[in-house]
N, C-alpha and C positions, 0 to 999 in steps of 0.2 A: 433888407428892403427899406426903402424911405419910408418918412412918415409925413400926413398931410392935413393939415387944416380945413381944409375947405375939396367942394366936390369940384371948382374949378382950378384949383391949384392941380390936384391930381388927376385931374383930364388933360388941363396942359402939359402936363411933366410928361403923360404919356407919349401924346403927339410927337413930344421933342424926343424920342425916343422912340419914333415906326410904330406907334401905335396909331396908322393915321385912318382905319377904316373905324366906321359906328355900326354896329350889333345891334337889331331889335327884334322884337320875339313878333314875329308875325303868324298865324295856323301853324302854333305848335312845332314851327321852323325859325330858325334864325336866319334874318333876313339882314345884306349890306347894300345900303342904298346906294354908296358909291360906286361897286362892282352889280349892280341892280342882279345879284345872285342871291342864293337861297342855299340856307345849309343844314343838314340833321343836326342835332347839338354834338351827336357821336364826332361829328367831324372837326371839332374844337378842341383844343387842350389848352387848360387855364396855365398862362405862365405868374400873374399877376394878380393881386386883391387886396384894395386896400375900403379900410372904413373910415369914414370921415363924419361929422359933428353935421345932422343936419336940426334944427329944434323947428325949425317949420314942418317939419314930415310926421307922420303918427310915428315912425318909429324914432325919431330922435337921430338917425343918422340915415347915412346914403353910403351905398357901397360899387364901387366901380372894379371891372372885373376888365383883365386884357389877356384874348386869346389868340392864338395860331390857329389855322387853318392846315388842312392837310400840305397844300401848296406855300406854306409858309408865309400866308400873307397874315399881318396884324391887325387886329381890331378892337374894338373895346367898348364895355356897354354897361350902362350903370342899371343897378335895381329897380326902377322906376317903374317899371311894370308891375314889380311887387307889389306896389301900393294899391292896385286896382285886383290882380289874381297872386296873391299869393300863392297858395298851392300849386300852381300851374306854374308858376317861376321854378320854386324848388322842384318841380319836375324835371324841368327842362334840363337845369342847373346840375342836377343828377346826372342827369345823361352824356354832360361831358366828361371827355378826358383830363386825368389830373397827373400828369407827371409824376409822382407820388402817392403816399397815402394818406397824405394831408388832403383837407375837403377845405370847400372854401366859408 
């Protein structure tokens, strides 16, 4: 996997690679404004996760996650939400699919 500097470096590197839909945690759904659709998180499997240097954040970094959809489309959506609901993040985050048994 690459590695990345900054949270726009590895937004961009996504795009250029079919990551071109945005993820956002709307009512405990994840939400793609582009396909103005709505998804269980079940219906996600993270192919991608990287963490990157953020020192303006409480946490000191930002993490950007790119998933699949059942219909194979990509998307990708950073932690940002975290900063406001944690727990409700890690809920969500839970509830997708992981190709594996590595967690994100």
């Amino acid at each position: 996997m690459p590695s990345y500097q900054t949270l726009s470096e590895a937004i961009s590197a996504m795009r250029e690679r079919g990551f071109v839909n945005t993820f956002t945690i709307q009512h405990r759904q994840i939400y793609c404004p582009e396909q103005d659709a709505t998804f269980a998180p079940e219906q996600l499997t993270l192919l991608e996760h990287y963490e990157v240097k953020a020192p303006q954040t409480l946490a000191g970094a930002r993490e950007v996650f790119g998933f699949k959809t059942a219909n194979n489309m990509l998307g990708l959506m950073t932690n940002a939400y975290a900063e406001y609901e944690p727990d409700e993040f890690a809920a969500i985050l839970e509830r997708c699919n992981y190709p594996s048994a590595r967690r994100a």
